[in-house]
C-alpha positions in Angstrom: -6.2 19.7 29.6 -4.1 19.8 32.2 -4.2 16.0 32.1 -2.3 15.4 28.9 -0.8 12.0 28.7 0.6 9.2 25.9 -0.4 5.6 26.4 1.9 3.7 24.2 1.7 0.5 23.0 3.8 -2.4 23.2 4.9 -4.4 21.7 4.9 -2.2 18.9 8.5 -1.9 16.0 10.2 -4.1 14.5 9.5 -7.7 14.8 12.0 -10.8 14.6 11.5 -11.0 10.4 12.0 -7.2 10.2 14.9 -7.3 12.3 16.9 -10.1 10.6 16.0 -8.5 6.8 17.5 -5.2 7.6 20.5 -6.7 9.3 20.7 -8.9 6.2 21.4 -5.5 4.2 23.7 -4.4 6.6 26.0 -7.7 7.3 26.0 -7.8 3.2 27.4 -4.4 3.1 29.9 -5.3 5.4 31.2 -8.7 3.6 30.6 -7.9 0.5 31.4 -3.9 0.3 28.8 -1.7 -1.8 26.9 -1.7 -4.0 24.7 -4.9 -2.5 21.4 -4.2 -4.3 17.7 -5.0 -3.3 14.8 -6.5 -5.0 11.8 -4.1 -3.8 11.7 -2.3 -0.6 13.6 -4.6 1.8 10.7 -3.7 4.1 7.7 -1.1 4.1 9.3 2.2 5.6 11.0 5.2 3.9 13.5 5.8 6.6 14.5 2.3 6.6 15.2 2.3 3.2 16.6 5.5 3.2 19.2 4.8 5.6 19.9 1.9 4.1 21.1 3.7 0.6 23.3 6.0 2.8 25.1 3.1 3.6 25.1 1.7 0.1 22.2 -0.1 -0.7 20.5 0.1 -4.7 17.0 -0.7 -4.0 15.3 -2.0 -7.7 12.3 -3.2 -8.8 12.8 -6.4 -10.9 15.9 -8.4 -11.1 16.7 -7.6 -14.6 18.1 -4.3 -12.9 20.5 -5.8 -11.1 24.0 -6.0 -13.1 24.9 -9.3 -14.0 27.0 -11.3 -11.7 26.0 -8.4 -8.6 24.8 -9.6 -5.4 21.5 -9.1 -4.4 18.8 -9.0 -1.6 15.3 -10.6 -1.5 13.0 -8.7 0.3 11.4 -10.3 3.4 8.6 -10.3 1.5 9.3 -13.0 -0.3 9.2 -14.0 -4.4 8.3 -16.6 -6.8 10.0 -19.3 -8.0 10.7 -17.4 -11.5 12.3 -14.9 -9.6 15.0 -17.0 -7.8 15.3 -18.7 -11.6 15.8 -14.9 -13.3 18.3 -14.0 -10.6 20.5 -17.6 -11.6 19.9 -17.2 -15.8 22.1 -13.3 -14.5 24.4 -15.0 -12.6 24.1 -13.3 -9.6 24.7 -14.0 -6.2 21.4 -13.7 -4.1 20.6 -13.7 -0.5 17.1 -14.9 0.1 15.7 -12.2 3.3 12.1 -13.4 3.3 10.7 -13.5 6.6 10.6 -17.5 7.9 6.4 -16.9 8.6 6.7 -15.9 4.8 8.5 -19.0 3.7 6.1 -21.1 5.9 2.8 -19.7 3.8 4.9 -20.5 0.6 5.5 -24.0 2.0 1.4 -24.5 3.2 1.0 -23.3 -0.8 3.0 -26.0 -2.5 1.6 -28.9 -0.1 -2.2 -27.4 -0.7 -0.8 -27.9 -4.5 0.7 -31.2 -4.6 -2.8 -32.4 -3.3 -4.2 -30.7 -6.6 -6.4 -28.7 -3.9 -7.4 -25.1 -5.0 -6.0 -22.4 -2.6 -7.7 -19.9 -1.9 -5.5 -16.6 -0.8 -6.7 -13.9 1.4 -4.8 -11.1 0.9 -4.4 -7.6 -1.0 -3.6 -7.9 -4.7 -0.4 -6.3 -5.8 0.8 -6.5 -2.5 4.5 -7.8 -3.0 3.6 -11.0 -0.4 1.0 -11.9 -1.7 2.3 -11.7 -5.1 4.9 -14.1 -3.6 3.0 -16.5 -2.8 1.0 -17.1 -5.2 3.7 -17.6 -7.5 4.6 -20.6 -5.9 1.6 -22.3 -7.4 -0.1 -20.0 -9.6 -2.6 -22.7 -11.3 -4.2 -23.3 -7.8 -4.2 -19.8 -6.7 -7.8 -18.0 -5.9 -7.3 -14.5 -4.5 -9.7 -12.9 -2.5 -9.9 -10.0 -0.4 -12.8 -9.6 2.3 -16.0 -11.2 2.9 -17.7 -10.5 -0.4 -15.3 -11.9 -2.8 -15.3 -15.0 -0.6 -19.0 -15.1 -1.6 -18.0 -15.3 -5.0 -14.7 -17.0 -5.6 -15.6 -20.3 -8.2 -13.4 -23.4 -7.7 -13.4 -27.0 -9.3 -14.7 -29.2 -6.4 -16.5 -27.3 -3.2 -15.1 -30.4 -1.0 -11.4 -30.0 -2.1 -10.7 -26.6 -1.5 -7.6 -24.5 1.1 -7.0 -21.3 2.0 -3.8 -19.6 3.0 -3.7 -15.6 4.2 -1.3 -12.8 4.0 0.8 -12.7 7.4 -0.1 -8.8 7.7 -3.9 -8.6 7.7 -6.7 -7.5 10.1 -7.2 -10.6 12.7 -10.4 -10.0 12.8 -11.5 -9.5 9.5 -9.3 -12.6 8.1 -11.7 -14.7 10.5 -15.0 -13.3 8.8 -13.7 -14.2 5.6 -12.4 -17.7 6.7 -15.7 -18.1 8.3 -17.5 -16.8 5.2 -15.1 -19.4 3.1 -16.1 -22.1 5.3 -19.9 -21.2 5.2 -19.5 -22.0 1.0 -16.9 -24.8 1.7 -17.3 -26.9 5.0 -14.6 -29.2 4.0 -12.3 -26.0 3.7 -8.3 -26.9 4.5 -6.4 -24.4 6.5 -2.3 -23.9 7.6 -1.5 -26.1 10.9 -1.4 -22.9 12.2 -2.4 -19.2 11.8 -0.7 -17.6 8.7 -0.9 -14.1 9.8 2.4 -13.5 12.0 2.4 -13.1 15.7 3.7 -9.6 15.2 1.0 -8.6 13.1 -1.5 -10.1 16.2 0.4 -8.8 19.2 0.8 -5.3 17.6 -3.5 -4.9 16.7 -4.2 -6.3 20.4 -2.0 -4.0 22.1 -3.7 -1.5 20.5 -7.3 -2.3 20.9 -5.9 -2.6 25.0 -6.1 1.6 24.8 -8.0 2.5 21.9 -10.9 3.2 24.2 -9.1 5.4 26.2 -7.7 7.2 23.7 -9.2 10.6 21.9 -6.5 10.2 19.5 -4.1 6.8 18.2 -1.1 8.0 15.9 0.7 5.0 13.9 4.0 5.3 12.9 4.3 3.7 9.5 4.6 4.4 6.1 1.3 4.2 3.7 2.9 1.1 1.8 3.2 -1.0 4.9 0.6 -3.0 5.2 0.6 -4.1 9.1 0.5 -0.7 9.5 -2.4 0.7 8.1 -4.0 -2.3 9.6 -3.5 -0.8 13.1 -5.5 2.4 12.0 -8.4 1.1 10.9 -7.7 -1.8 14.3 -7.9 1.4 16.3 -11.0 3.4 14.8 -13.0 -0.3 15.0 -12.0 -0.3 18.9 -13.0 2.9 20.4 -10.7 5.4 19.1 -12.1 8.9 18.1 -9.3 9.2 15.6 -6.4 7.8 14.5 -3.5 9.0 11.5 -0.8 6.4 10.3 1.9 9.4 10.1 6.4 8.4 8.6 7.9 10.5 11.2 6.7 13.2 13.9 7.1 15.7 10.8 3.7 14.3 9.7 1.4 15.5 12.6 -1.2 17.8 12.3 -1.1 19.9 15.5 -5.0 20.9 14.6 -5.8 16.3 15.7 -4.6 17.4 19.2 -7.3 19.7 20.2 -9.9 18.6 22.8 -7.3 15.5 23.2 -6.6 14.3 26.7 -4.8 11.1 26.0 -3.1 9.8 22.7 -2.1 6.5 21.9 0.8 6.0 20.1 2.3 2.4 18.3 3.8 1.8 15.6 4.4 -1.2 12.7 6.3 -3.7 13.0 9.4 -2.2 10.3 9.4 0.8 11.9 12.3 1.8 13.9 11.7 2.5 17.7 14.2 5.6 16.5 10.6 7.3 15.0 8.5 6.3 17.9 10.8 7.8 20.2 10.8 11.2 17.9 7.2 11.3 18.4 7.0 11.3 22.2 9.2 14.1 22.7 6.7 15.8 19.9 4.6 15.4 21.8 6.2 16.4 25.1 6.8 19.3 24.0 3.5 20.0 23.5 2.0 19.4 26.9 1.8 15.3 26.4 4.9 14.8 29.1 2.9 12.4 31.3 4.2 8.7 28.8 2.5 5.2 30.1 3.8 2.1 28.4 1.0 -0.4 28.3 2.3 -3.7 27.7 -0.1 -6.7 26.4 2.2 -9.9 25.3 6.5 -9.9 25.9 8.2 -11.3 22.4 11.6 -13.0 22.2 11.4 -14.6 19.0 14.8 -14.0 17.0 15.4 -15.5 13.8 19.1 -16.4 12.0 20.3 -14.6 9.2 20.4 -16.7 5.3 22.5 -19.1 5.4 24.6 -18.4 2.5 25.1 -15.1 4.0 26.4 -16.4 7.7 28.6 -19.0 6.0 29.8 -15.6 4.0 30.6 -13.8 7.2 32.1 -16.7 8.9 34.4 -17.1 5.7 35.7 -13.7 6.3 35.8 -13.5 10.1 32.9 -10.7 10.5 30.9 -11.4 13.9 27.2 -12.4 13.2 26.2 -10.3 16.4 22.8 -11.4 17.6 21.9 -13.6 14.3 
């Protein structure tokens, strides 16, 4: 064992809708003082959110939490319509965080609609985006999950038929079921362009570059984030021996390190690079000094904060920083 090494992925963290819906939070704080509250998680990880409510974030479940005439915070997971009309009927003041790749699916859903085309959603039900989405045309809306619903899904016309995905699904298992989909449906619609974000791609092949070489891949995510637990099972499919989606370095069993040479190590794409960083020197400490950074694909993508939230800061002379 006298080997012992880390082959982290990259890119791995945060990506660009991530990044802009915590900072949303934060420049909110700033220009509007506490409380700013939050519908759902703002994003899928416990320290984020955490922090977050040191600094004075109320994160709620439904709007009807929120005190009337309060400000509050979308999640970039995007809602329905009814929520945006809730939030008005209460007279509060809302920031819409939802990632722009999330807004672009709900756009692709009300075209597929105004053509009176039944959509047909890949995703997870319950999952907050996908309940999103299919808010914003729930008549049209088919949701299916995986190869064997596709089977089974029943619409009006076979030839008049779409189908939309949730950004944070397996790559490769999204194309068996849109190749399933097309197998029942060969006039099947789809986006212009891929619906599951280039994040969500970029982070599961980075990872399948050093699953093979790896006894033993740790993801750092929490268990709600769905891009996350995605790069488990992304890792097991691609040659790891293991793999454990772990919060925080306080999560690892030391008893997955025996017999391992090499670990691989990534993490989602809302976790901070704070965690991933935690886990390394883990992992240093336990003979796993010798850290390789394999890199597969370089993003720059940034995205602006809300509108109604920059014209805010302008208003009262707070910098934007990098948004």
């Amino acid at each position: 064992m006298a080997e012992r090494r880390v082959l982290v992925a990259k890119p791995r963290g945060y990506c660009a809708g991530v990044d802009r819906a915590v900072l949303t939070v934060e420049k909110a704080l700033e220009v509007y003082g506490p409380p700013v509250y939050v519908r759902k998680q703002i994003v899928h990880n416990a320290h984020v959110v955490r922090t977050l409510e040191a600094q004075g974030a109320v994160f709620v479940e439904e709007t009807e939490q929120v005190p009337e005439g309060a400000t509050v915070v979308f999640s970039a997971h995007g809602v329905a319509p009814t929520v945006h009309v809730e939030a008005q009927q209460r007279g509060l003041k809302t920031i819409d965080a939802t990632c722009p790749l999330v807004s672009k699916v709900h756009m692709e859903a009300k075209r597929f609609a105004a053509e009176d085309l039944d959509i047909v959603l890949i995703g997870h039900e319950g999952h907050e985006e996908v309940v999103g989405t299919t808010g914003q045309a729930p008549e049209h809306m088919h949701l299916v999950d995986g190869v064997d619903e596709a089977a089974q899904v029943e619409v009006r016309d076979p030839a008049r038929v779409g189908y939309l995905s949730q950004t944070t699904l397996s790559v490769d298992e999204t194309n068996l079921t849109v190749e399933a989909l097309r197998r029942r449906f060969p006039l099947l619609q789809g986006p212009p362009s891929a619906d599951i974000c280039y994040a969500t791609s970029n982070r599961q092949t980075a990872v399948k570059e050093i699953a093979m070489s790896c006894e033993l891949m740790l993801v750092v995510g929490s268990a709600n984030s769905s891009n996350s637990v995605r790069l488990v099972e992304v890792a097991l499919e691609a040659g790891s021996r293991a793999a454990h989606l772990v919060d925080d370095a306080s999560e690892i069993d030391e008893a997955w390190l025996e017999g391992v040479r090499t670990v691989g190590l990534t993490s989602g794409a809302s976790v901070p690079e704070l965690l991933v960083q935690e886990v390394m020197a883990w992992l240093a400490a336990r003979g796993y000094a010798d850290v390789v950074e394999v890199e597969s694909a370089r993003e720059s993508l940034l995205f602006a904060l809300p509108p109604e939230l920059r014209r805010d800061l302008r208003t009262a002379g707070i910098s934007l920083g990098d948004a």
